[in-house]
Backbone bond lengths (Angstrom), bond angles and torsions (degrees), N, CA, C in turn:
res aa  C-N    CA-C-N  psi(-1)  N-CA   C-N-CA  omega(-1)  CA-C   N-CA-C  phi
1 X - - - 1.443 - - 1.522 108.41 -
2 X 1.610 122.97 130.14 0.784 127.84 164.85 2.136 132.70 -57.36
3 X 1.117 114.72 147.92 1.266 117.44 -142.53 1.927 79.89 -83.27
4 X 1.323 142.50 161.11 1.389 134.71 -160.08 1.980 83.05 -103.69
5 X 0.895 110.62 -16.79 1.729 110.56 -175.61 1.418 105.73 -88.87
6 X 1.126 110.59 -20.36 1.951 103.81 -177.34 1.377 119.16 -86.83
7 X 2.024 110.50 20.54 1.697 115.58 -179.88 0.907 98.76 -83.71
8 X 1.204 88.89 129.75 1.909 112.86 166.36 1.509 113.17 -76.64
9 X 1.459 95.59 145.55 1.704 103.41 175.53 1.545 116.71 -45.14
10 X 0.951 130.14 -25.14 1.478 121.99 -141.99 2.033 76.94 -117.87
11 X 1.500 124.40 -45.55 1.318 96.26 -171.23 1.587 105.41 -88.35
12 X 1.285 126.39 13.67 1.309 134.89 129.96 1.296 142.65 -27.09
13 X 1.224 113.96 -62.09 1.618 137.74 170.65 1.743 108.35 -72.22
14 X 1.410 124.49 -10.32 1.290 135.16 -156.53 2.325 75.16 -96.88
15 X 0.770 107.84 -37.62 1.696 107.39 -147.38 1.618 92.86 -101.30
16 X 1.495 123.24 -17.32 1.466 102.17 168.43 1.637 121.82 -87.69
17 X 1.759 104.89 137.47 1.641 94.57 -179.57 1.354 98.34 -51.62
18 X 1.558 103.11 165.02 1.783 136.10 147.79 1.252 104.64 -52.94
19 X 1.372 103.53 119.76 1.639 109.03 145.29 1.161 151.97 -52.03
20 X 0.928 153.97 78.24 1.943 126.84 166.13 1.167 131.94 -52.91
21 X 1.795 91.72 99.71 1.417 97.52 175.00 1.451 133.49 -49.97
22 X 1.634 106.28 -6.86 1.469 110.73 -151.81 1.705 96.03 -115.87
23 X 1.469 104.76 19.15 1.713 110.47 174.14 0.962 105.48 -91.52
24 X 1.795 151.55 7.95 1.312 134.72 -172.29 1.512 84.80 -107.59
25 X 1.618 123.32 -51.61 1.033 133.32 -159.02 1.641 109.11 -56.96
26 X 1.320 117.56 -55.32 1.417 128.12 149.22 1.376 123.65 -8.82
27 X 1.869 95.63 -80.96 1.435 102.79 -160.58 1.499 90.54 -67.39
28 X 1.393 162.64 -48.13 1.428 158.48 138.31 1.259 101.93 18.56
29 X 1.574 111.73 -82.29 1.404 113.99 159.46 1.724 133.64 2.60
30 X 1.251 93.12 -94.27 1.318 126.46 -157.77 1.811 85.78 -74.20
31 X 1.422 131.33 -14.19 1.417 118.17 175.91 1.330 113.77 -100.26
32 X 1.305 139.71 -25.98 1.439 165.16 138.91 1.855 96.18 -36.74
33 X 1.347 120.26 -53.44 1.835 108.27 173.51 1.719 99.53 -57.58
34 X 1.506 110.56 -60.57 1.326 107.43 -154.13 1.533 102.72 -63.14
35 X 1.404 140.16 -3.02 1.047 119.65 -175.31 1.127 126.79 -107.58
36 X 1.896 116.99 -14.83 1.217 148.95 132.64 1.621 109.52 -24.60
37 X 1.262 125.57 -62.40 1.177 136.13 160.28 1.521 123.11 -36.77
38 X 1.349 94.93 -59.95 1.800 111.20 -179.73 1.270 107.01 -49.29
39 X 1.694 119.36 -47.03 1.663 123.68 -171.47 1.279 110.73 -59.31
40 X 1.756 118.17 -43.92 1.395 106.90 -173.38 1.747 114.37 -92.97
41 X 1.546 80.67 152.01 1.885 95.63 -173.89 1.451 115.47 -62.14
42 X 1.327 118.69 155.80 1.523 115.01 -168.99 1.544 85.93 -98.47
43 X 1.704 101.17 135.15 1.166 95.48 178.46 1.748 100.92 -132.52
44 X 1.966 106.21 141.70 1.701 86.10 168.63 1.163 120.59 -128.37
45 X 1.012 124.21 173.30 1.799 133.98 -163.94 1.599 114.83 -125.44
46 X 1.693 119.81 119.32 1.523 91.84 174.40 1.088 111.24 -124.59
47 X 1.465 138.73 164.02 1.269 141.44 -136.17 1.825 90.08 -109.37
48 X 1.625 119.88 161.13 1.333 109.31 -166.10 1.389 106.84 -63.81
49 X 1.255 135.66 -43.95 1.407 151.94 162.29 1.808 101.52 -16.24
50 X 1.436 108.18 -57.73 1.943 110.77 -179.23 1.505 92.53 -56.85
51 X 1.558 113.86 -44.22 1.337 123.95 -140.31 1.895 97.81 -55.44
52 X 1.472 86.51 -61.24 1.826 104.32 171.18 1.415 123.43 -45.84
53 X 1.267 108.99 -59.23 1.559 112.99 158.77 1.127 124.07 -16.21
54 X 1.537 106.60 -82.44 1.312 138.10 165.05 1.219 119.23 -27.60
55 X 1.715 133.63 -57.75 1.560 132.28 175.20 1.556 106.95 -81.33
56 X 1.793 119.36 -18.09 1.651 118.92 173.81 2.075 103.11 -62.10
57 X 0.986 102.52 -37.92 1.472 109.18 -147.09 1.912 83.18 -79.42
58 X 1.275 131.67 -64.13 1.454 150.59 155.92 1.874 92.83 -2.66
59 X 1.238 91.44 -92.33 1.504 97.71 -177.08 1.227 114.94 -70.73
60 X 1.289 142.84 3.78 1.892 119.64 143.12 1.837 99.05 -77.84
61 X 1.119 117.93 -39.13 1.527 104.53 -172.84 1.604 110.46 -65.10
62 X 1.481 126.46 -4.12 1.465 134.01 -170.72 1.452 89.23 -98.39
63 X 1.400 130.11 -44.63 1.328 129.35 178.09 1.419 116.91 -63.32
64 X 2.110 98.37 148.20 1.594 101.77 170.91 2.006 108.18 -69.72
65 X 0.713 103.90 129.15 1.652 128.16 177.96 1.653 105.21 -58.34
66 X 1.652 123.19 -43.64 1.027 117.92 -118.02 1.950 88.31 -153.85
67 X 1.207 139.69 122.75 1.452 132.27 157.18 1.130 104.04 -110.84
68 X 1.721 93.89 102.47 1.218 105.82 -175.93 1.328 122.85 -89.55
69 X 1.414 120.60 -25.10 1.752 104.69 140.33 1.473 145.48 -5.22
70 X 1.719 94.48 -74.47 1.521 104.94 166.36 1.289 111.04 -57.08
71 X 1.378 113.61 -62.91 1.707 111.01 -169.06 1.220 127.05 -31.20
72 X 1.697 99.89 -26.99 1.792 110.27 -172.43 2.070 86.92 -105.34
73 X 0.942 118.55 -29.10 1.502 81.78 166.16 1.808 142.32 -91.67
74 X 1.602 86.03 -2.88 2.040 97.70 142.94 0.917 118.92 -56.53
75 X 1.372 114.13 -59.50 1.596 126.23 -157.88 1.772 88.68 -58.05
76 X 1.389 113.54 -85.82 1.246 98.57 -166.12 1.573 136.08 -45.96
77 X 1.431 104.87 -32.65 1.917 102.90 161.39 1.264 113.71 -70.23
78 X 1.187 123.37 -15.07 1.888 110.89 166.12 1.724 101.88 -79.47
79 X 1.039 104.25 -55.93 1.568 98.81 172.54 1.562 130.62 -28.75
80 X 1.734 110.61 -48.48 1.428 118.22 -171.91 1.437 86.97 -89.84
81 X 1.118 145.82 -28.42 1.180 126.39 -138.63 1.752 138.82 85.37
82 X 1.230 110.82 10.84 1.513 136.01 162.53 1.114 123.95 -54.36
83 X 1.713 117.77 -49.56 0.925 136.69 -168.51 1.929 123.32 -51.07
84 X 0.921 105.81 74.45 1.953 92.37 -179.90 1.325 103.80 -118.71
85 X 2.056 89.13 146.76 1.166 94.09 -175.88 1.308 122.05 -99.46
86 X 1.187 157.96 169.49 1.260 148.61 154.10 1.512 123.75 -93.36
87 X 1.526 104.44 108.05 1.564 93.14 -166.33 1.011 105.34 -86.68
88 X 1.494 162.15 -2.83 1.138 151.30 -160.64 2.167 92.34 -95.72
89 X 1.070 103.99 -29.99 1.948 102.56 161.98 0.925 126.86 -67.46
90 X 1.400 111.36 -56.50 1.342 122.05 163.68 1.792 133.97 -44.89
91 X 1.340 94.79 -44.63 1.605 92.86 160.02 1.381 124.74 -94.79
92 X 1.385 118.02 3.84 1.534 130.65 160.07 2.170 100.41 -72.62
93 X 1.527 94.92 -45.41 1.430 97.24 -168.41 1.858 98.18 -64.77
94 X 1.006 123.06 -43.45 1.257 138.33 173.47 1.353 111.41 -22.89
95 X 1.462 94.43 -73.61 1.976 117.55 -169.96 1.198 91.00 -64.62
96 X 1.379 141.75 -67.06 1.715 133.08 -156.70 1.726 96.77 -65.23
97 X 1.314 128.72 -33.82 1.228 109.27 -179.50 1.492 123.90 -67.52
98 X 1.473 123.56 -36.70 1.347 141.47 138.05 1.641 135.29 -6.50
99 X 1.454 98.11 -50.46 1.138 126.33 -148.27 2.022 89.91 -109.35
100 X 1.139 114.72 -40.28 1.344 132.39 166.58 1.849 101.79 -48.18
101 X 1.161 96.46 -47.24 1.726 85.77 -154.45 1.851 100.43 -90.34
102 X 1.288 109.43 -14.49 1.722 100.27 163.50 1.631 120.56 -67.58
């Protein structure tokens, strides 16, 4: 086995990869885009569709959510036992709701 100190220059140059010369010039490149980029402001745009969204969602969060009145006067007729339902409405309320969403 050869001694790792007795390489010669020339079978030296045999064992280093090739360069690309054209990787400085490149990465130059590609840092000169990104900074072009960096200067301008991010800007966004929304289509009327966001636009609607956007003032729908506004005004349920401006709205009461919740009648909380009623809620507490369920609660308490389920509580005592008051509470009855009528199913023959209820599955009338059923079908028209059904029938609503076709």
């Amino acid at each position: 086995m050869t001694d790792i100190n007795n390489i010669k220059a020339s079978e030296q140059s045999v064992l280093e990869p090739k360069r690309n010369i054209n990787a400085r010039d490149e990465s130059n490149t590609a840092k000169q885009a990104n900074d072009n980029t960096a200067a301008r402001p991010n800007t966004v745009s929304l289509t009327d569709t966001a636009t609607q969204i956007q003032s729908l969602q506004k005004a349920i969060s401006d709205s009461s959510e919740v009648n909380q009145p009623r809620v507490e006067e369920l609660r308490l007729a389920i509580a005592d036992g008051s509470y009855k339902v009528d199913a023959t409405e209820l599955a009338q309320n059923m079908i028209n709701f059904e029938q609503d969403l076709k």
